[in-house]
C-alpha positions, -999 to +999 in steps of 0.1 A: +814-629-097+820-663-080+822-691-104+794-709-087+774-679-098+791-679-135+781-714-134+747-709-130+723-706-158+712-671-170+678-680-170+676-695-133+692-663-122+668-641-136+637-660-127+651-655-088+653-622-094+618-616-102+608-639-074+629-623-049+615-587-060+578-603-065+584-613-024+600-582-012+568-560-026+545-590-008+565-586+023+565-547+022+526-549+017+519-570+051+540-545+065+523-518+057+487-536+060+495-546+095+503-507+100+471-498+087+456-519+109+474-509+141+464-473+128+430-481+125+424-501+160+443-470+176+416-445+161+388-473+170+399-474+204+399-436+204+365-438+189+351-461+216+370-438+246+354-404+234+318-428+232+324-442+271+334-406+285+305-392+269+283-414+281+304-407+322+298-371+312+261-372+302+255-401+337+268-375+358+248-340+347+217-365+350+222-376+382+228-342+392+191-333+379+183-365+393+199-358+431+189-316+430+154-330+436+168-352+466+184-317+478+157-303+475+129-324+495+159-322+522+160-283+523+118-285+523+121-309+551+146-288+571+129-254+568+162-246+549+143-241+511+156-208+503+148-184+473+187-196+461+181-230+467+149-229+450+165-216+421+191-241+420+161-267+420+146-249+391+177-245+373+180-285+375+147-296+363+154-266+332+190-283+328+169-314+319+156-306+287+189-306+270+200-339+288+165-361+294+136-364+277+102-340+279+089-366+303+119-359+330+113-323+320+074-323+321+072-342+358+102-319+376+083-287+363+046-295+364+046-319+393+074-322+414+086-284+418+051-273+427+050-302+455+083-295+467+076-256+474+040-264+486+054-289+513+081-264+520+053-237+526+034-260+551+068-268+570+075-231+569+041-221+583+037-251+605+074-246+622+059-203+629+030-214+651+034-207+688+042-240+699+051-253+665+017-286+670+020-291+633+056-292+622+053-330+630+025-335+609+039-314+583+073-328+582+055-366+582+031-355+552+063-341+532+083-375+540+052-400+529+051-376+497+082-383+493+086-419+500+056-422+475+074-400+449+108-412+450+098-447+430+082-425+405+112-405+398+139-435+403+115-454+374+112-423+351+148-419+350+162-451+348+163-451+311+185-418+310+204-431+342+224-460+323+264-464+328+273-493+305+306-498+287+317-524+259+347-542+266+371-555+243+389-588+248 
């Protein structure tokens, strides 16, 4: 040992010790606490991720439910509502009782399906007749349905139709 050290008294010496070992445990335990904590923000982060593409994932089935009834009023008004394009229709407003409420689920099968193959019917029929004298009125009655309808719908799903994210600063 130096003699600066020799010269030093015993009990000094030791009570730097134990300091210096009391502050290398102190420093080792912020390390590892701000590890935790870079750990834990990663997962959060993770967390909030898997919540926002859920969320993108559940937005766009809905507005696929939302849009096949779109689709559909435009096949009806076409003459283009085919048995496999009906059946798509259908297989929407089904599709909607695992991602909307009964009330999406209630007005696509009890209401709007029904109008949308009854207007189809009368475009059908009306586009037949020799002449065709009432595929005008049929195609007008099937847009003011539709004009009248589409609030309905918009308002009925804007509850399921939300695409919000929380952003961290």
């Amino acid at each position: 040992m130096t003699a600066w050290i020799k010269a030093i008294d015993p009990q000094v010496l030791d009570f730097w010790k134990a300091v210096g070992t009391v502050f290398v445990a102190v420093i080792a335990a912020a390390i590892a606490g701000l590890i935790q904590y870079r750990q834990w923000r990663t997962a959060h982060n993770a967390w909030k991720t898997a919540q926002n593409k859920l969320k993108l994932d559940l937005f766009q089935q809905r507005i696929e439910i939302y849009d096949a009834a779109s689709i559909a009023i435009g096949n009806a008004l076409e003459g283009t509502l085919t048995n496999e394009k009906l059946h798509d229709f259908w297989q929407a407003t089904h599709r909607a009782r695992w991602l909307c409420g009964e009330d999406v689920v209630e007005y696509y099968t009890t209401y709007m399906y029904d109008r949308v193959i009854e207007h189809a019917d009368a475009v059908r029929a009306a586009a037949k007749e020799e002449g065709k004298p009432n595929l005008a009125a049929a195609k007008e009655a099937l847009i003011a349905w539709a004009d009248t309808e589409g609030p309905d719908r918009r308002r009925l799903f804007a509850k399921y139709i939300k695409l919000s994210h929380d952003v961290d600063h």
